[in-house]
C-alpha positions, 0 to 999 in steps of 0.5 A: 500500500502506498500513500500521498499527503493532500492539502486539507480540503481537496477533493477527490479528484484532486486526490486522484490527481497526486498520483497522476494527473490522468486520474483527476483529469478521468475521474469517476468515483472513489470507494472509501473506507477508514484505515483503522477499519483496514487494519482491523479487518484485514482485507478489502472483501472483508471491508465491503462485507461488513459494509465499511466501504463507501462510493462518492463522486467528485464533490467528497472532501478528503478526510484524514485517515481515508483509504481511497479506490479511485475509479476513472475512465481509461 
């Protein structure tokens, strides 16, 4: 897993942006969980069968601790 530091009250496309430009520039939506729900529940099937997983679209303001799954257009 890797990570990449936003300004406080980016977007998520914003986000998606830091880790490349093509990502802002396509985006779609972004799944959304907390990193202490990653650590606890250990993988990202279990994190969507207990419901911890969350969709948003561009309008989401990054907030700490997010673990992000950015969707964009090829």
């Amino acid at each position: 897993m890797s990570s990449w530091f936003v300004e406080k009250g980016a977007t998520a496309p914003i986000a998606a942006g830091k880790i490349h430009s093509s990502f802002e520039k396509k985006f779609i939506r972004a799944e959304v969980c907390k990193v202490d729900d990653w650590v606890q529940c250990g993988s990202e099937d279990k994190i969507r069968a207990r419901g911890k997983m969350q969709t948003y679209g561009k309008d989401y303001i990054m907030q700490e601790n997010d673990v992000v799954f950015f969707h964009h257009s090829a």
